[in-house]
Residue, then its C-alpha position, 0 to 999 in steps of 0.5 A: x756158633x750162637x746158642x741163644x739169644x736174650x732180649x729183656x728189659x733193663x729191670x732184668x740188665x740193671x742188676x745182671x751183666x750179659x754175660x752173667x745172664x748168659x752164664x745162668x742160663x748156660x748152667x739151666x740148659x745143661x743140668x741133668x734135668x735140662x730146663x726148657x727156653x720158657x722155664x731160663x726166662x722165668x728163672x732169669x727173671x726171678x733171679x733179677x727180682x733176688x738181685x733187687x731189680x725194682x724195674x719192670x722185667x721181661x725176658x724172652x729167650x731165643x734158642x738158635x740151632x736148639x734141638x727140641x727135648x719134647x720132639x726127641x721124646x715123642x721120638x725116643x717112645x715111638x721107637x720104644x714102642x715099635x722094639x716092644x711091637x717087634x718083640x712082641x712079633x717075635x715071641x708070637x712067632x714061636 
């Protein structure tokens, strides 16, 4: 199944394969600190200009079947503080 998709200019493919691009930002998704979609185009991007790209970059970052980290956050603290609610019933109750 197709992760993401990454649509640049040739600044970008001049100095980096395909699937060297795709690699580095495989390696950023999965890192403990896990990197959004916005922060791989930048980091792609700066890595190009290391490379020595002297052509304009831009780079955009599709991500398919991707779930979204702010919304499982937003989540995951709403089911903490309905636990902490729940609990604090429970001690009320004695």
């Amino acid at each position: 199944m197709t992760e993401f998709g990454i649509i640049a200019t040739d600044g970008l493919w001049d100095v980096m394969a395909p699937q060297l691009a795709v690699n580095f930002v495989r390696k950023m998704l999965a890192a403990p600190r896990k990197a959004d979609l916005e922060e791989c185009s930048r980091e792609l991007v700066q890595e190009a200009l290391a490379r020595g790209s002297v052509d304009n970059i831009t780079c955009l970052i599709m991500g398919f079947h991707m779930q979204d980290k702010e919304k499982d956050k937003e989540k995951d603290k709403e089911k903490d503080k309905d636990k902490r609610e729940g609990e604090e019933e429970g001690e009320r109750k004695f």
